[in-house]
Backbone as JSON Lines, residues from 0, in Angstrom:
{"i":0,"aa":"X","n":[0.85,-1.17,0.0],"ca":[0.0,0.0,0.0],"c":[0.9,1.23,0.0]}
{"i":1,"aa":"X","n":[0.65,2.25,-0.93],"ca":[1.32,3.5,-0.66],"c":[0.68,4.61,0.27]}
{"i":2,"aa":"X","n":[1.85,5.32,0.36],"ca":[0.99,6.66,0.94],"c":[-0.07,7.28,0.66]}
{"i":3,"aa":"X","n":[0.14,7.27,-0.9],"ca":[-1.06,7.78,-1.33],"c":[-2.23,7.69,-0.87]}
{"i":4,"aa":"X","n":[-2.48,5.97,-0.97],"ca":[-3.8,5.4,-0.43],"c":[-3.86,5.25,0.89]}
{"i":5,"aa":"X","n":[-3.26,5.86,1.82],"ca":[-3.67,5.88,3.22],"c":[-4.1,6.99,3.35]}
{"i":6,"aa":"X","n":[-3.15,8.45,2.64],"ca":[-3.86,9.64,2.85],"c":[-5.71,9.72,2.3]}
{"i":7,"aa":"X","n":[-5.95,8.97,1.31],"ca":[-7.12,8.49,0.99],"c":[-8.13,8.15,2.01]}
{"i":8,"aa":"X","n":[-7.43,6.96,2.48],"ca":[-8.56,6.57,3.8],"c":[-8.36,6.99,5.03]}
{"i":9,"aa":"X","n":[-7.67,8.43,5.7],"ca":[-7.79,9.15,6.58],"c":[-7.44,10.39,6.42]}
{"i":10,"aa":"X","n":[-8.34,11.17,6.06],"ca":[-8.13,12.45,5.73],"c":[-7.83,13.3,6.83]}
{"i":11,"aa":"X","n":[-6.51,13.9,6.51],"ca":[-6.3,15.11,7.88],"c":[-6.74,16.21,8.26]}
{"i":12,"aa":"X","n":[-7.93,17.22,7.2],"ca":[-8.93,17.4,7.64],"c":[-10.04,17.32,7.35]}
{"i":13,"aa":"X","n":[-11.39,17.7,8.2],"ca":[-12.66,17.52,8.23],"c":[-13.53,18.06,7.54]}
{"i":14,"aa":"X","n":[-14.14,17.68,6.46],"ca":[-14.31,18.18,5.63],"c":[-15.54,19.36,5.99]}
{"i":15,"aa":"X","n":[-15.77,20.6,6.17],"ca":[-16.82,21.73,6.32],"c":[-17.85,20.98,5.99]}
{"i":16,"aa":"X","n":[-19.3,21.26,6.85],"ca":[-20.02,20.81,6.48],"c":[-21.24,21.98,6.44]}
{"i":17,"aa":"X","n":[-20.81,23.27,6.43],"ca":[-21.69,24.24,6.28],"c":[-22.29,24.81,7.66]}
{"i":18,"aa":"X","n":[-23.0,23.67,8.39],"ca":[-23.14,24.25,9.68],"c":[-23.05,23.89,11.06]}
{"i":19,"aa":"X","n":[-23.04,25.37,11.67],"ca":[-22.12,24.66,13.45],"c":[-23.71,24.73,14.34]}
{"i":20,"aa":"X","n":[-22.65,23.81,15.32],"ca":[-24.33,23.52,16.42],"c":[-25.29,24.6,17.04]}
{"i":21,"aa":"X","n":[-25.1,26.28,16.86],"ca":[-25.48,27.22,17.07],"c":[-26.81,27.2,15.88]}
{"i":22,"aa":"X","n":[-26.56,26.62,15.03],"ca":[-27.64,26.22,13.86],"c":[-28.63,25.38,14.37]}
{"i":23,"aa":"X","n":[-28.54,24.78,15.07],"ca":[-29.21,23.63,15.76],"c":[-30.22,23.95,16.69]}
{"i":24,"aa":"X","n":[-29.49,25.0,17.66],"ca":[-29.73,25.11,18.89],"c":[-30.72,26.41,18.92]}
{"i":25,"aa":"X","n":[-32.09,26.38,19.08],"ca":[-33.16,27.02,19.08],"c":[-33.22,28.46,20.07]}
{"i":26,"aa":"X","n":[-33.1,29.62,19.41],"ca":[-32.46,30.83,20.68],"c":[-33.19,30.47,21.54]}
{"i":27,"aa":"X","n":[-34.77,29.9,21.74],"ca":[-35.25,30.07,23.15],"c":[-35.35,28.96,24.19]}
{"i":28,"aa":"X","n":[-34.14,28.12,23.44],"ca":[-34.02,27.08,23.97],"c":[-33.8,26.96,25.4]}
{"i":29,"aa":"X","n":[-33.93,26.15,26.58],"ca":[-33.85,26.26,27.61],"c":[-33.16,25.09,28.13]}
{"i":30,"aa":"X","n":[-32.3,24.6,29.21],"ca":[-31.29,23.3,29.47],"c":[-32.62,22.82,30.11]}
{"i":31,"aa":"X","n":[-32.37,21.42,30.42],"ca":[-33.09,20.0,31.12],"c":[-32.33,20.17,32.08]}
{"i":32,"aa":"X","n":[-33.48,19.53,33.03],"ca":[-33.14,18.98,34.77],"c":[-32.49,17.52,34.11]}
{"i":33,"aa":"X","n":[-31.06,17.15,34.35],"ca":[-30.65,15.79,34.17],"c":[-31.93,14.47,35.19]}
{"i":34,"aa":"X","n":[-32.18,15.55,36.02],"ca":[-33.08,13.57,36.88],"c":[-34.59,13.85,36.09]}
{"i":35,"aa":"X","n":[-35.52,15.34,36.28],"ca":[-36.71,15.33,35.88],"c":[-37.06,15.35,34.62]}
{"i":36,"aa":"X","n":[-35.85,15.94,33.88],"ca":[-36.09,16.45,32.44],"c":[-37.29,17.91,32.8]}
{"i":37,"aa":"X","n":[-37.39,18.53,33.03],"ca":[-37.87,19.58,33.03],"c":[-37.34,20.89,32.53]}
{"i":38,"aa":"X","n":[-37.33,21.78,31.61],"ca":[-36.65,22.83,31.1],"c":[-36.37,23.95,32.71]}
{"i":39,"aa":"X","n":[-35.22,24.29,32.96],"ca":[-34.95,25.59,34.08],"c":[-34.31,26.32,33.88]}
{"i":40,"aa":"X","n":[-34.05,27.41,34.39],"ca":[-33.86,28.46,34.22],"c":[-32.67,28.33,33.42]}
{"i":41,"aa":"X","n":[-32.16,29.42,32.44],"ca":[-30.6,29.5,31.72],"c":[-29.78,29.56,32.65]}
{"i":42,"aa":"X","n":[-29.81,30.2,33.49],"ca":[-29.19,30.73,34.52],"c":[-28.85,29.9,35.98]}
{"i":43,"aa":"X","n":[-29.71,29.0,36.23],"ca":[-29.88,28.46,37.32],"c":[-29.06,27.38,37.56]}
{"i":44,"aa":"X","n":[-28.11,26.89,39.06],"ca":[-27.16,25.94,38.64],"c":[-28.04,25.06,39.39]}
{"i":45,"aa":"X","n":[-29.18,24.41,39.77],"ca":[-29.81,23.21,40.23],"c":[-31.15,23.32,39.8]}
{"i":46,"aa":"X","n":[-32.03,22.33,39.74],"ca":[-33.24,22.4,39.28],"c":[-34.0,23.07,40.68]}
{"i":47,"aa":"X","n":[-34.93,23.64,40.47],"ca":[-35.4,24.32,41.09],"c":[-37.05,23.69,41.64]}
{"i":48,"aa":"X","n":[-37.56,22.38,40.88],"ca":[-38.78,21.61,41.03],"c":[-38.21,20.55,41.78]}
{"i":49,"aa":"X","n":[-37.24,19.83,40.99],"ca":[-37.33,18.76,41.87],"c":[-36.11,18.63,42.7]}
{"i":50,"aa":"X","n":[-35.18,19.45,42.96],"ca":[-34.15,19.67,43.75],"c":[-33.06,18.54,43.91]}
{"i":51,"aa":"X","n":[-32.92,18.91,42.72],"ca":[-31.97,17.52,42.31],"c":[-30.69,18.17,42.37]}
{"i":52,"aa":"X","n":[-29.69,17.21,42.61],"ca":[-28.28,17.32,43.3],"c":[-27.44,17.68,41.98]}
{"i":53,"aa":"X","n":[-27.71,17.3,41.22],"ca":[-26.94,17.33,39.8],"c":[-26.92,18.8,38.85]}
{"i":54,"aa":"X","n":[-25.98,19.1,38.69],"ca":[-25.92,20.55,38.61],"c":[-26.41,20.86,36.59]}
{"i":55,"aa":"X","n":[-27.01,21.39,37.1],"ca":[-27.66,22.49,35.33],"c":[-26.48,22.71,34.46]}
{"i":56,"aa":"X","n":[-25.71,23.68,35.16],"ca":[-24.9,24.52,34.7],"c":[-23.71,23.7,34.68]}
{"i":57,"aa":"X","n":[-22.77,23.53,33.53],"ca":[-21.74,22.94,33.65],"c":[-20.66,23.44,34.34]}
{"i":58,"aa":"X","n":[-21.03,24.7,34.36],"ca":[-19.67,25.62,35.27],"c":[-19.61,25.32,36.59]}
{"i":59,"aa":"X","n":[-20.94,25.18,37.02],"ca":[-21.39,24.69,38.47],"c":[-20.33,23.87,39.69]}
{"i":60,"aa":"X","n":[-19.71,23.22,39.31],"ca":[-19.12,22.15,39.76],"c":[-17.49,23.35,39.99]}
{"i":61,"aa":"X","n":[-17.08,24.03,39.48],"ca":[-16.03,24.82,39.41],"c":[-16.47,26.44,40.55]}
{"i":62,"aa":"X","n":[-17.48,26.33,40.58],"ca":[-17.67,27.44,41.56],"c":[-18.05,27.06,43.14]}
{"i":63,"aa":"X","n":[-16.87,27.55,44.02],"ca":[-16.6,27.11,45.58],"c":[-17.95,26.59,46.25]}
{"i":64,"aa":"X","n":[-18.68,28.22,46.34],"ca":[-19.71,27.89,47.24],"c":[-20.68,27.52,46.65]}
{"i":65,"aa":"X","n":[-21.3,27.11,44.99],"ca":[-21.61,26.87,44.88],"c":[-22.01,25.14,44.51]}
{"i":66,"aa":"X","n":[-21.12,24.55,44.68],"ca":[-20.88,23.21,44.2],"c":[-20.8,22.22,45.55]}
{"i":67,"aa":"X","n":[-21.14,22.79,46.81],"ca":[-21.14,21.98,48.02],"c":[-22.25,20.36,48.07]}
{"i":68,"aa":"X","n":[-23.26,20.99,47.22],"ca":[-24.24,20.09,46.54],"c":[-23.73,18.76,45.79]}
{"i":69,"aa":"X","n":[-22.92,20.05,44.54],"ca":[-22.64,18.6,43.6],"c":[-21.78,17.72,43.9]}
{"i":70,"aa":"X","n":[-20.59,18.22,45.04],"ca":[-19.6,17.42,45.58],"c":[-20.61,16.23,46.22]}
{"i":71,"aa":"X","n":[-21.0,16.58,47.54],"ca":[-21.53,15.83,48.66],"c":[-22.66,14.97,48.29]}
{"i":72,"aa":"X","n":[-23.01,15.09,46.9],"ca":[-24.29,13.87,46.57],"c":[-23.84,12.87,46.46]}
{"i":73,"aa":"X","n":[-22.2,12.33,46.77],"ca":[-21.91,10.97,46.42],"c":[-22.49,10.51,47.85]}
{"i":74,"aa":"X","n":[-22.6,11.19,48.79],"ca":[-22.66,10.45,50.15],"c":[-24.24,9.83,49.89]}
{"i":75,"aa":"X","n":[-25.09,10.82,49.14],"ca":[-26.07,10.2,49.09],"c":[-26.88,8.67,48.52]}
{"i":76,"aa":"X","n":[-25.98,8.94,47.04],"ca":[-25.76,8.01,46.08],"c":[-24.94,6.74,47.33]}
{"i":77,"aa":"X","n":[-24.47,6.69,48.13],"ca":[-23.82,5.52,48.36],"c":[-24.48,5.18,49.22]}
{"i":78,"aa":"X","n":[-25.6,5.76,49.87],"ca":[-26.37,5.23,51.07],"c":[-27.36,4.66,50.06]}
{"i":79,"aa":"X","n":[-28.07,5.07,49.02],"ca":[-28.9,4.31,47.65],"c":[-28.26,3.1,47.33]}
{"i":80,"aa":"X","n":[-27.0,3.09,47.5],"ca":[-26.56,1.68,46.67],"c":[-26.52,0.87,47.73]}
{"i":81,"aa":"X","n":[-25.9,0.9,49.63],"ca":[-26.02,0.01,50.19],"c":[-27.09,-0.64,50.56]}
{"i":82,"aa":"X","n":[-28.58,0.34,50.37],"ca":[-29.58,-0.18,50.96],"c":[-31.14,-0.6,49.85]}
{"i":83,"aa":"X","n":[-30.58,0.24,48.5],"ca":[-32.15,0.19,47.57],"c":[-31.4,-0.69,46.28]}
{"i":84,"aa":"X","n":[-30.4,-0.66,46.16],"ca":[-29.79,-1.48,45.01],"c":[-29.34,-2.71,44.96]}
{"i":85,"aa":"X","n":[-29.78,-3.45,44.57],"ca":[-29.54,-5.01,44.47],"c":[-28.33,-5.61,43.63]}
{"i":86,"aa":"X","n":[-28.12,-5.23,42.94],"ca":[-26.94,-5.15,41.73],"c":[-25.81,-5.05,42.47]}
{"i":87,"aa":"X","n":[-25.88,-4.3,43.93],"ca":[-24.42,-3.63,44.38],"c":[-23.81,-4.68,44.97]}
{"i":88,"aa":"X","n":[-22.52,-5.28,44.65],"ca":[-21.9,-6.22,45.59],"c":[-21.65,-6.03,47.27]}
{"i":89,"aa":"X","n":[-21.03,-7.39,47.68],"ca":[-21.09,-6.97,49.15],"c":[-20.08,-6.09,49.8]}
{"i":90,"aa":"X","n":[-18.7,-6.68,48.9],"ca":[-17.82,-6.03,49.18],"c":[-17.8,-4.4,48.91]}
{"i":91,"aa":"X","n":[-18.45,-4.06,47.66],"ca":[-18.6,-2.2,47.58],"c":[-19.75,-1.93,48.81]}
{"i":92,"aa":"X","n":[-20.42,-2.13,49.07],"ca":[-21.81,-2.19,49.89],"c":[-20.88,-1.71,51.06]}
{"i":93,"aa":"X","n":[-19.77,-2.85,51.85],"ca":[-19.34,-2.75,53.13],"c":[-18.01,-1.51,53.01]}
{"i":94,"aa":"X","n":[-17.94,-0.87,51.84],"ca":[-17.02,0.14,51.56],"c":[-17.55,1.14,51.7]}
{"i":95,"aa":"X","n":[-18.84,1.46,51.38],"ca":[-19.49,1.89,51.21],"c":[-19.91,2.88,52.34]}
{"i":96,"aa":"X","n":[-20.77,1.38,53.18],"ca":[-20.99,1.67,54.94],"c":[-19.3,2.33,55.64]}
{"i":97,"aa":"X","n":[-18.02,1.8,54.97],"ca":[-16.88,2.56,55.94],"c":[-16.93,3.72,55.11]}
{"i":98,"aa":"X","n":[-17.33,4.55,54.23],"ca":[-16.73,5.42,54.16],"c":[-17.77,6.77,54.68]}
{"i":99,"aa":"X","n":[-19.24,5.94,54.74],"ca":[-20.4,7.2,55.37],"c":[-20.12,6.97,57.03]}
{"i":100,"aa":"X","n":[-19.41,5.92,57.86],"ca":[-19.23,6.01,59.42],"c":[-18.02,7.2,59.49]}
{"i":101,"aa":"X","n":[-16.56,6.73,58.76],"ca":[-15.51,7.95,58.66],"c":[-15.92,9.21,58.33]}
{"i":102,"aa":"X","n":[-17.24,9.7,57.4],"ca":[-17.36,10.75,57.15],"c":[-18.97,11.21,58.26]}
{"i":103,"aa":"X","n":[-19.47,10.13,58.68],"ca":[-20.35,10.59,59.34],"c":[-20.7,12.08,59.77]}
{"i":104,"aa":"X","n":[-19.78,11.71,60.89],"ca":[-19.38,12.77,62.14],"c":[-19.46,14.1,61.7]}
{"i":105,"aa":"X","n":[-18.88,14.15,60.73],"ca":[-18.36,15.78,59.95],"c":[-19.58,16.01,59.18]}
{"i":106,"aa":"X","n":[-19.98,14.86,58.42],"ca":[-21.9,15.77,57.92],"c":[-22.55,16.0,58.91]}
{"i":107,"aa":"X","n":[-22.52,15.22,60.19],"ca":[-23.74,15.43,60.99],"c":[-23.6,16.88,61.92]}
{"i":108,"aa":"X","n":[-22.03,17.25,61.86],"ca":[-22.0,18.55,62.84],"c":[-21.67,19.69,61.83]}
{"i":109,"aa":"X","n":[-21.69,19.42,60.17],"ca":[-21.46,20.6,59.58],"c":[-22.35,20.29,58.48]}
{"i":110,"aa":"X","n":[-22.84,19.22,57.69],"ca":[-23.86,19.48,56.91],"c":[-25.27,19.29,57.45]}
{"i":111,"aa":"X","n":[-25.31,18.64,58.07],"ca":[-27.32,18.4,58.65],"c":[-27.99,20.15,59.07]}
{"i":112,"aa":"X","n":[-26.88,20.85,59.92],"ca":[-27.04,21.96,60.17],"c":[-27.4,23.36,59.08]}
{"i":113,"aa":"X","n":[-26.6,22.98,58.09],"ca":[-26.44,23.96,56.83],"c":[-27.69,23.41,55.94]}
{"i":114,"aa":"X","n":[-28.13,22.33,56.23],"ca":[-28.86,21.47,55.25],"c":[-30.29,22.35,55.64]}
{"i":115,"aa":"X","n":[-30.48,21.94,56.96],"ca":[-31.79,22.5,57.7],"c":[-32.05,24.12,57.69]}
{"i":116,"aa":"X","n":[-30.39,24.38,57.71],"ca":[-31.11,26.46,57.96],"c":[-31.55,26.52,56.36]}
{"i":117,"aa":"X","n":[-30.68,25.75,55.44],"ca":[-30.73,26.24,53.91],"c":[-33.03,25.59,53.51]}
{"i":118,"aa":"X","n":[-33.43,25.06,54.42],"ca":[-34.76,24.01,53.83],"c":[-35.4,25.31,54.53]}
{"i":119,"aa":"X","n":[-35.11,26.17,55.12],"ca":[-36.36,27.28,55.64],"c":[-36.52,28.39,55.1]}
{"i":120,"aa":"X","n":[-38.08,28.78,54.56],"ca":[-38.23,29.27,53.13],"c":[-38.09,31.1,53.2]}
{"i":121,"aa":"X","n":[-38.38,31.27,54.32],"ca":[-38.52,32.91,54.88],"c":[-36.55,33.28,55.02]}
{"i":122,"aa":"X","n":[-36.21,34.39,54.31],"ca":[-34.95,34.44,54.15],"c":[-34.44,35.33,55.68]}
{"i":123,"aa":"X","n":[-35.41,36.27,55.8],"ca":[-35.27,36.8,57.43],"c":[-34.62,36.31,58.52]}
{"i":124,"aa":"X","n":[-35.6,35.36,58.69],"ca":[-35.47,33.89,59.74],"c":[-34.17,33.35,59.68]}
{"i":125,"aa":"X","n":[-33.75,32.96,58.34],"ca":[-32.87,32.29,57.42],"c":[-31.03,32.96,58.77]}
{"i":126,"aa":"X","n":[-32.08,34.12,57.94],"ca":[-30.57,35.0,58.14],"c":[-30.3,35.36,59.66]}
{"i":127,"aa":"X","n":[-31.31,35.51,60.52],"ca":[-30.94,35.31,61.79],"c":[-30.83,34.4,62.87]}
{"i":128,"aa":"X","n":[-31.24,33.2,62.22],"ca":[-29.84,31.92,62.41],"c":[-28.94,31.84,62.45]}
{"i":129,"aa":"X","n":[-28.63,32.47,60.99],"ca":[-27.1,32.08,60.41],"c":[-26.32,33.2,61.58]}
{"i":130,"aa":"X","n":[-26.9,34.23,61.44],"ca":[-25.83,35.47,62.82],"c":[-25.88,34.42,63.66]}
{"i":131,"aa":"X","n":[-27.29,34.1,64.73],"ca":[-27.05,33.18,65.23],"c":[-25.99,32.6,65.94]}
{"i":132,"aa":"X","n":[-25.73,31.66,65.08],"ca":[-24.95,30.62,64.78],"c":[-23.52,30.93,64.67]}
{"i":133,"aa":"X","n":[-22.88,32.04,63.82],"ca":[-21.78,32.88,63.6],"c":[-21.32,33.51,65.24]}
{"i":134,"aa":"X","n":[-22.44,33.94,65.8],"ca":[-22.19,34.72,66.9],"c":[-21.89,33.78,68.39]}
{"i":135,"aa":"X","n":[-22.41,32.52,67.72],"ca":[-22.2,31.58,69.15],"c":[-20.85,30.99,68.83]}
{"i":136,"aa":"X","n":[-20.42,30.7,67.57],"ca":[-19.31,30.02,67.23],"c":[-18.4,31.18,67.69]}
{"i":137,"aa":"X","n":[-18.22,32.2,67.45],"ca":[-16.94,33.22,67.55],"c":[-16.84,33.56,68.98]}
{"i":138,"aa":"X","n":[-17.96,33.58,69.71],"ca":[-17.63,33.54,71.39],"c":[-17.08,32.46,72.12]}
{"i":139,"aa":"X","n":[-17.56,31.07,71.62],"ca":[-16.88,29.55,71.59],"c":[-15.33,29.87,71.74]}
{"i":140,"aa":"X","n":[-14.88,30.58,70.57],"ca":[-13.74,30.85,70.05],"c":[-13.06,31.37,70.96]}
{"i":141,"aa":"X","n":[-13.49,32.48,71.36],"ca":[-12.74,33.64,72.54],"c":[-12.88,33.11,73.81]}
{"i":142,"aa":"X","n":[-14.05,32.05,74.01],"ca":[-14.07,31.29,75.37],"c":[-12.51,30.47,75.07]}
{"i":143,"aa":"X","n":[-12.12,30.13,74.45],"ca":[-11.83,28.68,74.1],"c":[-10.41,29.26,74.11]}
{"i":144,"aa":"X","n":[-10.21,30.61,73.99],"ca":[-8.26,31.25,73.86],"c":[-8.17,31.65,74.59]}
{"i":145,"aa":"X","n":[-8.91,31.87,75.48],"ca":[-8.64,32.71,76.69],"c":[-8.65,31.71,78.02]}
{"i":146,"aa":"X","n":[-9.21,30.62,78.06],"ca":[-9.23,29.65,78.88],"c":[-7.9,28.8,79.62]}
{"i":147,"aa":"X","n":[-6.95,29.26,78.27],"ca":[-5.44,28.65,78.78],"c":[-5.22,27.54,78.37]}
{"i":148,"aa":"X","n":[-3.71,27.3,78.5],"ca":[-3.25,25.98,77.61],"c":[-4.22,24.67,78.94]}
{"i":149,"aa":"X","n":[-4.62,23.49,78.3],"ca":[-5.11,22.06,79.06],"c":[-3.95,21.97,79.94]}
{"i":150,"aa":"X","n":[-4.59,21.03,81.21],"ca":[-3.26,20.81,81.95],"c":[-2.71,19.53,81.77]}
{"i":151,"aa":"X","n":[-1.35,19.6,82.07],"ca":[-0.81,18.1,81.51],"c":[-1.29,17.06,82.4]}
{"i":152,"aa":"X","n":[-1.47,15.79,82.56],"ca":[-1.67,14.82,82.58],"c":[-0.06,14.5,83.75]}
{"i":153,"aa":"X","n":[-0.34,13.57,84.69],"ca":[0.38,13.21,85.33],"c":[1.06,12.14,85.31]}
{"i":154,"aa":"X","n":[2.08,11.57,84.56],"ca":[2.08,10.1,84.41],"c":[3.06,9.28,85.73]}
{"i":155,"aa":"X","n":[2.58,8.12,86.44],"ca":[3.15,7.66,87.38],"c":[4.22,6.52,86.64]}
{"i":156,"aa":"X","n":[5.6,6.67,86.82],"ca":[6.2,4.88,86.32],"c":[5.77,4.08,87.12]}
{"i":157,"aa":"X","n":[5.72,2.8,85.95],"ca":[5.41,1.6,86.44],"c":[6.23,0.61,86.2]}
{"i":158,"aa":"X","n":[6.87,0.03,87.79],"ca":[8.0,-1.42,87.63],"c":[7.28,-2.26,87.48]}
{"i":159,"aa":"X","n":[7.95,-2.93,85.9],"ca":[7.21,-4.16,85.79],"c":[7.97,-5.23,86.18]}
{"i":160,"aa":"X","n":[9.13,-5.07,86.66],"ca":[10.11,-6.02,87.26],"c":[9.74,-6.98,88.8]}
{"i":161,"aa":"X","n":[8.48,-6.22,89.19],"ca":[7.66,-6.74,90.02],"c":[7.08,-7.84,89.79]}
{"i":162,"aa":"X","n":[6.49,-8.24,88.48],"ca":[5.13,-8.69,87.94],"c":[5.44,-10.0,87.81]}
């Protein structure tokens, strides 16, 4: 076979085909909820009906405070697979269960909290929680530096040459 006939059967470039996906794509088009399929907002990075974890916006996942959602839905997804999914082996199942006990602790004293002020619909309320909450933690704080170093611990030796 020559060169010739290879440049033949893989052309190095693509041949124009007149039009790009902006041709396609309907101006008043609107994105899908990935779980409901429901059209939402252009703008919006979560569905807003059915409050689904999976982010709209592809940028979503790249913005700090906004992506606390899309990170932390694996915890959810893995409590679905140890307990509603049949398919899931035993061994992922019991990986599963170690990795929501290790992370327990830390959702239950920093997300259950954020979870609950964020589910209350009056933003007022909302917001004088959150001071709240800000205002008890930062006195915690000043209790907690001003209290002084812990005291050491006394340790007695022990002859085991006795035993």
């Amino acid at each position: 076979m020559t060169k010739e006939d290879c440049e033949d059967l893989f052309p190095t470039e693509p041949e124009p085909t007149g039009q790009f996906d902006n041709d396609y794509v309907p101006d008043d088009a609107l994105p899908l909820c990935p779980k409901c399929l429901k059209p939402c907002q252009p703008l919006a990075y979560y569905c807003d009906k059915c409050g689904s974890n999976d982010a709209i916006n592809p940028l979503t996942p790249y913005i700090s405070f906004l992506n606390i959602r899309f990170n932390y839905d694996i915890f959810f997804t893995m409590w679905r697979k140890i307990w509603c999914e049949k398919e899931t082996r035993a061994v992922v199942r019991l990986f599963y269960l170690l990795m929501l006990i290790v992370y327990a602790p830390i959702l239950l004293m920093v997300g259950l909290p954020v979870f609950l002020i964020y589910k209350i619909p009056q933003k007022q309320v909302r917001r004088a929680i959150l001071t709240a909450i800000v205002a008890t933690i930062i006195v915690l704080l000043v209790l907690y530096a001003f209290s002084g170093p812990p005291k050491a611990a006394v340790s007695v030796p022990v002859d085991f040459g006795r035993f």
